[in-house]
C-alpha positions as a Markdown table, in Angstrom:
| # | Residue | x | y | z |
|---|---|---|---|---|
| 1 | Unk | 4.0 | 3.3 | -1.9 |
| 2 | Unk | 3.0 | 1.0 | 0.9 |
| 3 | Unk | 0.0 | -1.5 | 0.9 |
| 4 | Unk | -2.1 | -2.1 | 3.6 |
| 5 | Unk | -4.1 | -5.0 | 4.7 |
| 6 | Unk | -6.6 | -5.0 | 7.7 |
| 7 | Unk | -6.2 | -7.6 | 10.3 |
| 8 | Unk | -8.6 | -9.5 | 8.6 |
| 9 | Unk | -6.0 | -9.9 | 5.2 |
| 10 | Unk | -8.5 | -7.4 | 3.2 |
| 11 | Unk | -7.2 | -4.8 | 1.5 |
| 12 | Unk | -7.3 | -0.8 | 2.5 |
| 13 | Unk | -6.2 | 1.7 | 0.7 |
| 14 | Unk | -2.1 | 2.4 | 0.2 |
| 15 | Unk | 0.1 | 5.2 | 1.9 |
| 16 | Unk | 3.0 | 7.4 | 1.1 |
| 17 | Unk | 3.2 | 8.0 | 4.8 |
| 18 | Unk | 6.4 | 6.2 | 5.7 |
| 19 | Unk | 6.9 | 7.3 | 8.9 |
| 20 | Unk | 3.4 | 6.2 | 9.9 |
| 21 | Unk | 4.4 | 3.0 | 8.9 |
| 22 | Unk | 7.3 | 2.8 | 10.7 |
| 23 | Unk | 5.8 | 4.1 | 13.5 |
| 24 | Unk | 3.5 | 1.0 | 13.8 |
| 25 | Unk | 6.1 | -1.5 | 12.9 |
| 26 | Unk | 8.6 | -0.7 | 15.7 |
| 27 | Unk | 5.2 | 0.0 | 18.1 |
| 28 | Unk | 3.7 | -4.0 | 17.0 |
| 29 | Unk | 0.5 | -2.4 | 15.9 |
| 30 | Unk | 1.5 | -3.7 | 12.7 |
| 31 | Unk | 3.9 | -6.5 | 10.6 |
| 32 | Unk | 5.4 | -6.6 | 7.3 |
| 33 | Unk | 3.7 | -9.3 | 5.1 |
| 34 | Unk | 5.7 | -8.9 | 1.5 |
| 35 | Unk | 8.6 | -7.3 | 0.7 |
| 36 | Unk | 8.0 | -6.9 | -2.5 |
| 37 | Unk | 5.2 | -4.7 | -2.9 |
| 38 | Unk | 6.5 | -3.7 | 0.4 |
| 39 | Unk | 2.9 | -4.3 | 1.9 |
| 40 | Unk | 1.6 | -4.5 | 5.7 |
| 41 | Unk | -1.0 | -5.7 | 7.9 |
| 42 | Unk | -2.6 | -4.4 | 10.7 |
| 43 | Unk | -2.6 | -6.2 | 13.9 |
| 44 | Unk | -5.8 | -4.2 | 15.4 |
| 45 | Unk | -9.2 | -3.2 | 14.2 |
| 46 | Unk | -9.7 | -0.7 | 11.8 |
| 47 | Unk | -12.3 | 0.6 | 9.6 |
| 48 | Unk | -12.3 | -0.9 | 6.1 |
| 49 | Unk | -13.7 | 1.7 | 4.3 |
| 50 | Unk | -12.1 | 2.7 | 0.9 |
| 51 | Unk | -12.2 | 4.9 | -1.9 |
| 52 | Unk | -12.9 | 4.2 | -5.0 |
| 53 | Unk | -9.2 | 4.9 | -7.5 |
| 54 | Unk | -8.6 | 4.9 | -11.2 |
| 55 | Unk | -5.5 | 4.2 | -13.2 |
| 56 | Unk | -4.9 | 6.7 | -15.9 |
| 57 | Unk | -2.4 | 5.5 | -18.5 |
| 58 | Unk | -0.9 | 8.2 | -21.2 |
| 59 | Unk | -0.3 | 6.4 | -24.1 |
| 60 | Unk | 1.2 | 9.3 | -26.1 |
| 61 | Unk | 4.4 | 9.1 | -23.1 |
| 62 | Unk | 5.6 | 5.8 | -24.3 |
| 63 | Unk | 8.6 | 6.1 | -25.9 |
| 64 | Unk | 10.2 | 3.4 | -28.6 |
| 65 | Unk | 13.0 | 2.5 | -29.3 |
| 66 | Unk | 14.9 | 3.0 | -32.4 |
| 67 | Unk | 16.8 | 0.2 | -34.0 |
C-alpha cells in the first residue's frame, strides 16, 4: 500500500499500483515523503477527489494466546 498526497500535502486516496508509483518517482512527477508508511506526493496538479472507505475489523479472527 502506498499513500498519496497532492501537491498541496492533502491526502488522496492509496494505491497498490507500484509500478505507477515508480513510474512517477524516476519521471520527477512525484517524491517520497515517508518511508514508513511508504507515502508520496505529487509534484503537479491533480484532482482531489476521494472516496469515501470503511475499516471492517473481525473480531472473531483474533487469536489468544495460551499460557
Amino acid at each position: 500500500m502506498v499513500y498519496v498526497l497532492s501537491k498541496e500535502g492533502t491526502l488522496l486516496m492509496p494505491t497498490n499500483r507500484h509500478g505507477k508509483v515508480r513510474h512517477l518517482l524516476d519521471a520527477g512527477e512525484a517524491k517520497a515523503v515517508k518511508r514508513c508508511p511508504f507515502t508520496i506526493q505529487l509534484l503537479y496538479q491533480s484532482t482531489t477527489y476521494t472516496q469515501e472507505i470503511t475499516l471492517g475489523v473481525d473480531a472473531r479472527r483474533i487469536r489468544r494466546k495460551s499460557h
